[in-house]
C-alpha positions as MATLAB code, in Angstrom:
seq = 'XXXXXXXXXXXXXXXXXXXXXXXXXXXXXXXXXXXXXXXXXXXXXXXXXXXXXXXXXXXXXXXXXXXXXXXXXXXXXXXXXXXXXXXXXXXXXXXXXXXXXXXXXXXXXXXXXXXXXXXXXXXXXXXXXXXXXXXXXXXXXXXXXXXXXXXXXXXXXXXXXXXXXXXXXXXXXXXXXXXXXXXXXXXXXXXXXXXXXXXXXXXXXXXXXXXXXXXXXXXXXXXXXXXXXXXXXXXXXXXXXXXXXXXXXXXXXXXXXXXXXXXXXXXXXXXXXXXXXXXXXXXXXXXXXXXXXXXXXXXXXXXXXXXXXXXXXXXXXXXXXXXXXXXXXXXXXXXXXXXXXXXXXXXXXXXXXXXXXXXXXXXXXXXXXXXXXXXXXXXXXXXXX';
ca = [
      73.935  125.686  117.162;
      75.887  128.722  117.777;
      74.664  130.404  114.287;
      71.257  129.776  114.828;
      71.102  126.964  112.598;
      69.554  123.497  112.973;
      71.918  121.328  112.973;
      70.948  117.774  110.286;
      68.248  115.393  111.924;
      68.229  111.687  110.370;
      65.850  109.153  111.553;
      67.757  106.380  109.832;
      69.634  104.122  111.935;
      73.951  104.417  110.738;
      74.993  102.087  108.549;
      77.658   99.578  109.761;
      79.551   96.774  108.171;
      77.388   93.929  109.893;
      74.594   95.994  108.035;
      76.608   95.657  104.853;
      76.606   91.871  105.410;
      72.997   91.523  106.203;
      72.395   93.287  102.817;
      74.258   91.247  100.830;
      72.228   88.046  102.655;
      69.333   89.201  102.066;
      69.911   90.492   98.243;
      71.016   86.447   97.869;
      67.793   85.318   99.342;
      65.673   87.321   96.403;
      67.782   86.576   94.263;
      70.575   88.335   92.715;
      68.753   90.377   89.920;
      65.300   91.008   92.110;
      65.205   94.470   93.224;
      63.515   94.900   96.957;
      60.340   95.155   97.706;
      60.059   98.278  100.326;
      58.221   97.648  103.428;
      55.210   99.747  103.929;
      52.759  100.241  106.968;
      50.392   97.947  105.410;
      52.998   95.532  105.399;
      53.814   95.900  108.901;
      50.087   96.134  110.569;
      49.824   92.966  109.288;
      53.164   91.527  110.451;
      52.659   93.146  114.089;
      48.691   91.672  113.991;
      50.846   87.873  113.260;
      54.503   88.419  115.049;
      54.778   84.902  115.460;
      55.361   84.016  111.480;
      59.160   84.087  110.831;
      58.476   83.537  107.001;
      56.246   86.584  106.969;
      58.713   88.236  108.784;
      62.009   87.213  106.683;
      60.283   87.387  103.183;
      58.819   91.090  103.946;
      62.194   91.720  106.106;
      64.029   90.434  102.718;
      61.712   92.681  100.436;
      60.531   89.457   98.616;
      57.363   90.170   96.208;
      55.303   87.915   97.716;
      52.896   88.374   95.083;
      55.206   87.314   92.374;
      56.520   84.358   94.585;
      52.865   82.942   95.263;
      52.352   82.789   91.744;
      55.520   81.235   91.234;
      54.291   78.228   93.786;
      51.246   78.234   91.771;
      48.565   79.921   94.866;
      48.078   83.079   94.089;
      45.666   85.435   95.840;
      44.486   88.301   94.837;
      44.770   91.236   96.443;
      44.743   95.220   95.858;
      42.495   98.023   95.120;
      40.686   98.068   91.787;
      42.625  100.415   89.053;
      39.139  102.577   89.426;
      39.142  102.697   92.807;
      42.782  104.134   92.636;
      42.228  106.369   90.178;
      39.396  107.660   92.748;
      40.997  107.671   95.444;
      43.859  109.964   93.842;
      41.283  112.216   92.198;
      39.798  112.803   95.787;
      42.877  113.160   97.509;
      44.287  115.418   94.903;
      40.858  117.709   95.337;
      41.830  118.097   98.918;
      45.151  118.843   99.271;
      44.763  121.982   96.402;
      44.918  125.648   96.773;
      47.944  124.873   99.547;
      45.833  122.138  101.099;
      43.265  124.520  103.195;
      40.653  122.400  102.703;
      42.829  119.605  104.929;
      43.812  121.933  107.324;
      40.561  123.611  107.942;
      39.394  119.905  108.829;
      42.105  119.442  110.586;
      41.935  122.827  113.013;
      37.889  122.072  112.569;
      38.080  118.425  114.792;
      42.038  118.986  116.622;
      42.872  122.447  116.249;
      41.364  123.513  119.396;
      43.708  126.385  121.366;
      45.805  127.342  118.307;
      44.505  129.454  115.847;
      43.126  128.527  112.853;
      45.199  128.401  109.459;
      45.362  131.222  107.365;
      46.918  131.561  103.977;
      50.492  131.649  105.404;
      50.468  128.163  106.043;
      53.640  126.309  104.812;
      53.749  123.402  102.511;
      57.734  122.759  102.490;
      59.256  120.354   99.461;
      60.390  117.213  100.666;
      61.690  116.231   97.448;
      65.294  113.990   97.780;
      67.049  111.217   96.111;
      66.369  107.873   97.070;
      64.309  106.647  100.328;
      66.951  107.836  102.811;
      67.564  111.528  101.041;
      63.888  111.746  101.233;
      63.593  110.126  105.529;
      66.450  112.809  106.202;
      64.374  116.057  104.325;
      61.483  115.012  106.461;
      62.969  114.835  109.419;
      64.490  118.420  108.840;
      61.251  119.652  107.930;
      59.656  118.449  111.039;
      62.303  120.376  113.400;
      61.835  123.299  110.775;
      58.176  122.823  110.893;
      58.148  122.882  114.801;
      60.103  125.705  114.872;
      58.507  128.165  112.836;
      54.884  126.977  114.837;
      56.400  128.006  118.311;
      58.191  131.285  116.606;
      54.922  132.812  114.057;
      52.055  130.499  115.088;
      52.264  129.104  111.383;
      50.739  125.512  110.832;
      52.629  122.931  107.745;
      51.098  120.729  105.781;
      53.863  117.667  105.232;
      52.050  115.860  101.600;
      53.361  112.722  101.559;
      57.078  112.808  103.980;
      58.768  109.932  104.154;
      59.313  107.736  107.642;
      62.087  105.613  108.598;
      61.406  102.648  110.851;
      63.509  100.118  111.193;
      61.987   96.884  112.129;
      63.620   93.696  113.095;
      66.648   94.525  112.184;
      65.277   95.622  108.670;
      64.811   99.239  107.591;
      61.372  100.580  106.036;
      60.217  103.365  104.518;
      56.669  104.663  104.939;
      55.007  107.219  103.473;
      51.589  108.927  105.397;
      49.325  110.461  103.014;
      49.840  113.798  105.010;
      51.156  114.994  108.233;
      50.094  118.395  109.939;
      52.412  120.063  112.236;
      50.014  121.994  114.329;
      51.372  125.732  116.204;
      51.796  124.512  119.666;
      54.310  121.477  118.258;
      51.948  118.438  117.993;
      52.275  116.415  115.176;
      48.823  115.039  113.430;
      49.188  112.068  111.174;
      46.050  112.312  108.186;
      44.983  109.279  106.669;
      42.757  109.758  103.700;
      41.169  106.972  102.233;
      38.307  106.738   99.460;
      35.835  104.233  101.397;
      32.382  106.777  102.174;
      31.582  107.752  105.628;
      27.943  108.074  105.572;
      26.000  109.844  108.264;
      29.114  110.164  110.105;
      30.333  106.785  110.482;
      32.190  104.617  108.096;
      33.045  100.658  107.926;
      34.192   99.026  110.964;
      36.917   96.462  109.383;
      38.168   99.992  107.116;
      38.650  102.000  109.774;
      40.270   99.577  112.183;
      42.732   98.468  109.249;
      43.453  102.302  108.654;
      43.795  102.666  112.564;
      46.599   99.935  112.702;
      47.960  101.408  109.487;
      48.496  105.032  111.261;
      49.892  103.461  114.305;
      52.859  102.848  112.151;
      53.131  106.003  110.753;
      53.073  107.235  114.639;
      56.085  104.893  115.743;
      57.477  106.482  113.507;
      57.157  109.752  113.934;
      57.842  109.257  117.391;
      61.456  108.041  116.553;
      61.681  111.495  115.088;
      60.119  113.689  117.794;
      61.961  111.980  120.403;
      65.194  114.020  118.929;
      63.161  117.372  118.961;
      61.908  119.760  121.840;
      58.689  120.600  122.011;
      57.842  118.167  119.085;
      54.901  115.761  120.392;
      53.374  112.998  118.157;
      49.907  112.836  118.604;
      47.734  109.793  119.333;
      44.175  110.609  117.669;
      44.678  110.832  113.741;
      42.502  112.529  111.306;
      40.365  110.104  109.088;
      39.557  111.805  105.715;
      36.506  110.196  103.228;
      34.331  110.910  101.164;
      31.180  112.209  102.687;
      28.016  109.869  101.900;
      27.943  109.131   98.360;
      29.430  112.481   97.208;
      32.943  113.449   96.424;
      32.754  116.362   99.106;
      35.201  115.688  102.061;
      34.242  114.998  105.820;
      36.839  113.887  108.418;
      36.504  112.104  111.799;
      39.035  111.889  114.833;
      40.143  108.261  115.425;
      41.818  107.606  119.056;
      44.571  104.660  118.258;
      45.912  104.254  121.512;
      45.282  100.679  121.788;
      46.493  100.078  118.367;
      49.869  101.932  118.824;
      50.322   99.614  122.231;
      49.725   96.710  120.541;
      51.681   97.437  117.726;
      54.341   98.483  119.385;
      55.015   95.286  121.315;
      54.135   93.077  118.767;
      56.854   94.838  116.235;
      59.420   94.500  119.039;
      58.703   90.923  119.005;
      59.488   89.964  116.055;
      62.390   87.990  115.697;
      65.264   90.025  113.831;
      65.862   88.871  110.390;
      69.520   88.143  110.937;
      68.801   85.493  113.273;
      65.921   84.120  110.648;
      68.409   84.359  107.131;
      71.360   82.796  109.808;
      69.708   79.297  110.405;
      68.802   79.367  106.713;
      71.201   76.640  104.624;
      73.252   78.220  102.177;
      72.326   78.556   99.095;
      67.965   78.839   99.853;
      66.796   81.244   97.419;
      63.512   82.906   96.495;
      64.236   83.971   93.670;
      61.315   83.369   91.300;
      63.267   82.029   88.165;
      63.546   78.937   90.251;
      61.178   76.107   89.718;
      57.970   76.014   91.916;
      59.818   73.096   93.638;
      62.489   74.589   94.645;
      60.964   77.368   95.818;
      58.628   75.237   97.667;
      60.984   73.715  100.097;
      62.410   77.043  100.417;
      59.760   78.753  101.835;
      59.136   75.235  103.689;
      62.681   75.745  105.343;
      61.014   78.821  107.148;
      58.662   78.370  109.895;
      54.735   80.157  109.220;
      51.816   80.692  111.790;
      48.931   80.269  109.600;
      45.595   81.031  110.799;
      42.654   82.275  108.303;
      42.998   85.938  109.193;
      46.577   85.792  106.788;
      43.668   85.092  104.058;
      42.592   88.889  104.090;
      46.625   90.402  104.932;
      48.973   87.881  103.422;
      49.732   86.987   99.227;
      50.954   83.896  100.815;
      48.070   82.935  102.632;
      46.462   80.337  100.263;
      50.015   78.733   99.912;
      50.296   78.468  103.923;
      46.677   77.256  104.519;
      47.115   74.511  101.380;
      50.609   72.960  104.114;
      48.914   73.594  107.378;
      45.770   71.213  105.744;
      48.155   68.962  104.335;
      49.661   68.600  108.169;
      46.504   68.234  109.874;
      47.480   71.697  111.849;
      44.509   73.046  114.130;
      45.627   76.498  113.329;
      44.032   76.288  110.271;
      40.581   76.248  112.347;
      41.728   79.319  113.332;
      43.973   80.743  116.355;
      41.250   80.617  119.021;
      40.270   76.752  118.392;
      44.550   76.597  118.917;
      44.173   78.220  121.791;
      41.706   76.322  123.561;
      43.316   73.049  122.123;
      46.511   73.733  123.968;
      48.751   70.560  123.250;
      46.640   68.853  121.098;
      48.186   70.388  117.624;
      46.746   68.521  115.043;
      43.297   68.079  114.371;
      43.744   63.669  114.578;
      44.578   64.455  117.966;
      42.162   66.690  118.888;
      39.421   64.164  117.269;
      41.366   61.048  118.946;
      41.022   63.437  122.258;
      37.139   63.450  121.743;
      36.797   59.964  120.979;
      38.482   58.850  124.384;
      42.071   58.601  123.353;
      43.618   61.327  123.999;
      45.784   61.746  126.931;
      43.985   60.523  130.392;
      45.688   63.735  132.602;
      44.841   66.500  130.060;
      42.575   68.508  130.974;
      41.923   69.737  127.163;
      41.246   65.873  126.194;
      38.431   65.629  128.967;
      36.818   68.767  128.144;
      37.013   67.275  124.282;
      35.329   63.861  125.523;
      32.553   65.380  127.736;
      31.961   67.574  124.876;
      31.746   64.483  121.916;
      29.610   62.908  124.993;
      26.946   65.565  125.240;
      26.847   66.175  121.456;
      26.148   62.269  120.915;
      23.390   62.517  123.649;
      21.463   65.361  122.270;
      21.336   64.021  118.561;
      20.101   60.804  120.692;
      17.511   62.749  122.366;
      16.500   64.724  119.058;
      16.522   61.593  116.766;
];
């Protein structure tokens, strides 16, 4: 601007009457005292890793608790850390953002900081305190372009503990919340996911880190929404992994490329079907609100089409729910989604067994490759017995 100043950044979509409307939907369809349930990048790994589930998508898009609605239909699964492990997991992330989180930023500088130099005790921690979710998005963003600026101007790096993101996502807006983001001198933007799980001789869990790969690759969509706005802002691909080194409480940090994560997660999230269109072909009057009876709220989460497969058992409180209706219709995605892919049009697991038994369709290629299969199996118990 013409005084120098930086003129307000907001990476929250404006609200609009239609938006109003959508609200007021979706605050029906949890019923009217049930507060939301904010989206988080858990929430949405897990919903790009299944795009194809419109209840996943409308209940999450809805902010239903699907916790408290599983239990309502009488499945519920357990899920969530421990109450030690959270208490150790704050205790070590606590221990390394203090003294002005140099610890962080040395690892940070230590494994991406090459060409900059390295932090020093000027390096800025800015409050991103706000009211409410959107207050909180909008001081972020600020702090970003502030953040950006005073890197290209002094060389400074900033430590960003816990910013809020905006994404919105299917029509539906969520908030996230990193654990940290570094804003680095030449303008690039490191996302720092810190997690209690050890990393022992250097390495750490497969599944853990793959599930905290997919979880970054949120935060970086939507970071990117941000830096799009900004010059010289870049969001950067390879995020810092923070743990516990072997079985100590000392810190150690790895780089983690998620390239192939963001890509996928990226087009899976921008196929999801937008929740207007899901809470539109609804009936009137479907609720999920849990002082219903577990009838009721059975066919009501029956009126929305799922995609079951046994992956939802590790990422979904509705999963044992889901797999209990796909059994009861004989679905073949309960076998999981590569036995549906190879079935083809043989959906049910009668028809896949009436396939292997001879009658199954004479031109499908799927049915053939089902009897010459059933025809070798019976031959070799032959030849064995």
């Amino acid at each position: 601007m013409a005084d120098g100043t930086l003129p307000p950044v907001s990476s929250y979509p404006p609200s609009s009457a239609p938006q109003t409307t959508l609200r007021q939907r979706l605050a029906g369809l949890r019923g009217p005292a049930v507060p939301p349930r904010p989206l988080d990048a858990r929430a949405l790994a897990a919903l790009a890793a299944n795009p194809g589930c419109g209840r996943r998508a409308l209940l999450d898009g809805a902010g239903v608790d699907k916790t408290v609605l599983a239990s309502a239909l009488g499945s519920p699964a357990p899920f969530g850390q421990s109450q030690f492990a959270i208490v150790r997991g704050n205790s070590f992330e606590a221990k390394i953002k203090g003294d002005g989180g140099s610890e962080l930023l040395r690892l940070v500088y230590e494994h991406l900081g090459a060409g900059s130099e390295p932090p020093g005790r000027g390096a800025l921690v800015p409050d991103l305190t706000a009211a409410g979710p959107e207050g909180r998005a909008a001081r972020t963003a600020l702090a970003l372009r502030e953040a950006t600026a005073a890197g290209r101007d002094t060389g400074a790096w900033t430590l960003l503990d816990h910013p809020m993101l905006a994404l919105e996502v299917a029509g539906s807006p969520a908030y996230l919340e990193p654990d940290a983001v570094v804003v680095h001198p030449d303008g690039r933007w490191t996302v720092v996911e810190i997690k209690s799980f050890p990393m022992i001789d250097g390495s750490a869990d497969a599944a853990k880190v793959g599930a905290a790969a997919r979880q970054a690759a949120v935060y970086v969509l939507a970071l990117e929404k941000t830096a799009a706005k900004l010059a010289g802002a870049e969001v950067g691909h390879t995020v810092l992994l923070v743990c516990p080194k072997d079985f100590s409480n000392l810190p150690t940090a790895a780089p983690v490329d998620i390239r192939r994560e963001h890509s996928v997660t990226r087009r899976q999230l921008d196929r999801l079907t937008r929740v207007e269109e899901l809470a539109a072909a609804l009936p009137d009057g479907l609720s999920f609100d849990p002082a219903r009876t577990a009838e009721e709220l059975a066919e009501a989460v029956s009126a929305v089409d799922a995609a079951y497969a046994p992956e939802c058992l590790a990422a979904c409180e509705l999963a044992f729910h889901c797999r209990e209706q796909a059994r009861a219709a004989d679905e073949v995605t309960a076998l999981g989604r590569s036995v549906r892919g190879e079935l083809g049009a043989l959906t049910t697991v009668g028809a896949a067994l009436a396939a292997a038994a001879g009658h199954g369709p004479a031109d499908d290629p799927t049915a053939e490759a089902l009897r010459r299969a059933a025809r070798l199996r019976s031959e070799a118990l032959e030849a064995s017995g």
